[in-house]
C-alpha positions as CSV (number, residue, x, y, z in Angstrom):
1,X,110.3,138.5,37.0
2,X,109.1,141.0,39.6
3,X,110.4,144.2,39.6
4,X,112.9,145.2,42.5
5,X,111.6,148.3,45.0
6,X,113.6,150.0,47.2
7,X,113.5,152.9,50.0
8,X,115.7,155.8,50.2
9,X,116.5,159.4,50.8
10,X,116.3,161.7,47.9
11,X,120.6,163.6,48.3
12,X,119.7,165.3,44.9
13,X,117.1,167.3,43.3
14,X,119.5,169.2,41.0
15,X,118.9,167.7,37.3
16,X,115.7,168.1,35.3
17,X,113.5,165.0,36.0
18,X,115.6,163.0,37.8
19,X,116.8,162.6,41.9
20,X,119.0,160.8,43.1
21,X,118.2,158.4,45.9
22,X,120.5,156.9,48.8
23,X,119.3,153.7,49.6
24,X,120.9,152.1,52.8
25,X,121.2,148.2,53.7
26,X,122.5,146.5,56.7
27,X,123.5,143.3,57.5
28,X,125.3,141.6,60.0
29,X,129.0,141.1,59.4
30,X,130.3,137.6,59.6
31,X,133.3,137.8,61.6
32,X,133.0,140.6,64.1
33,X,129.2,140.2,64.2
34,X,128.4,143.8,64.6
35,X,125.6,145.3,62.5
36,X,127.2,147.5,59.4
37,X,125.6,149.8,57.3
38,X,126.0,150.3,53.7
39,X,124.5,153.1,51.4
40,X,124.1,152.7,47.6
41,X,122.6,155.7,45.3
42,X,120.4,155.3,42.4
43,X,120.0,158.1,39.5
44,X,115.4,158.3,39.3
45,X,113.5,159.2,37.4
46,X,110.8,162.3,38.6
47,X,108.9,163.7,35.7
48,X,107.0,166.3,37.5
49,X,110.4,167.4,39.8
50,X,107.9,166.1,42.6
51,X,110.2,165.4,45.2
52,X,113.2,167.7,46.6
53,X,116.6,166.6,49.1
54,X,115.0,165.3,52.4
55,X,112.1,163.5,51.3
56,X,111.8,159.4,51.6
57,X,110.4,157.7,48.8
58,X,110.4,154.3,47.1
59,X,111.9,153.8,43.4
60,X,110.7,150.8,41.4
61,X,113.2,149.4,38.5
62,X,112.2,150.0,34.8
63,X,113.8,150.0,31.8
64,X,116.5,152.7,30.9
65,X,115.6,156.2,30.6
66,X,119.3,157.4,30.3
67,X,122.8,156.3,30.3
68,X,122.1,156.4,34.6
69,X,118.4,156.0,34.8
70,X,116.8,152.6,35.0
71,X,114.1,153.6,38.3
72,X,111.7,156.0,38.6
73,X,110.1,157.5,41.8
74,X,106.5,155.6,43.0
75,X,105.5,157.1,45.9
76,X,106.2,159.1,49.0
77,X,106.6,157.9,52.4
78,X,104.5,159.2,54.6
């Protein structure tokens, strides 16, 4: 099974090795049809502290690192 990759905003740069990333979805809602937004954020992993608050990146699932930590950071949106 392929594994899933999202795109988010890093909120959190505070912890050793790890960020946390707000990934945001929308859909359409079914009865007032109006597009709605809904965020989502994921503990990743970072092993060189790479990336600080601000920055868009994509995060690919893995197996746990941590009790929170099952993505780590790929890349960097340019």
């Amino acid at each position: 099974m392929p594994k899933r990759i999202l795109q988010g905003v890093v909120v959190s740069d505070k912890a050793d090795k790890t960020v946390v990333v707000r990934v945001e979805r929308r859909f359409s809602d079914p009865v007032m049809k109006k597009t709605v937004r809904r965020s989502k954020k994921y503990h990743a992993h970072d092993p060189e502290n790479a990336f600080s608050a601000g920055d868009t990146v994509r995060i690919r699932e893995c197996s746990p690192v941590s009790k929170k930590k099952a993505w780590e950071v790929i890349a960097e949106e340019a």
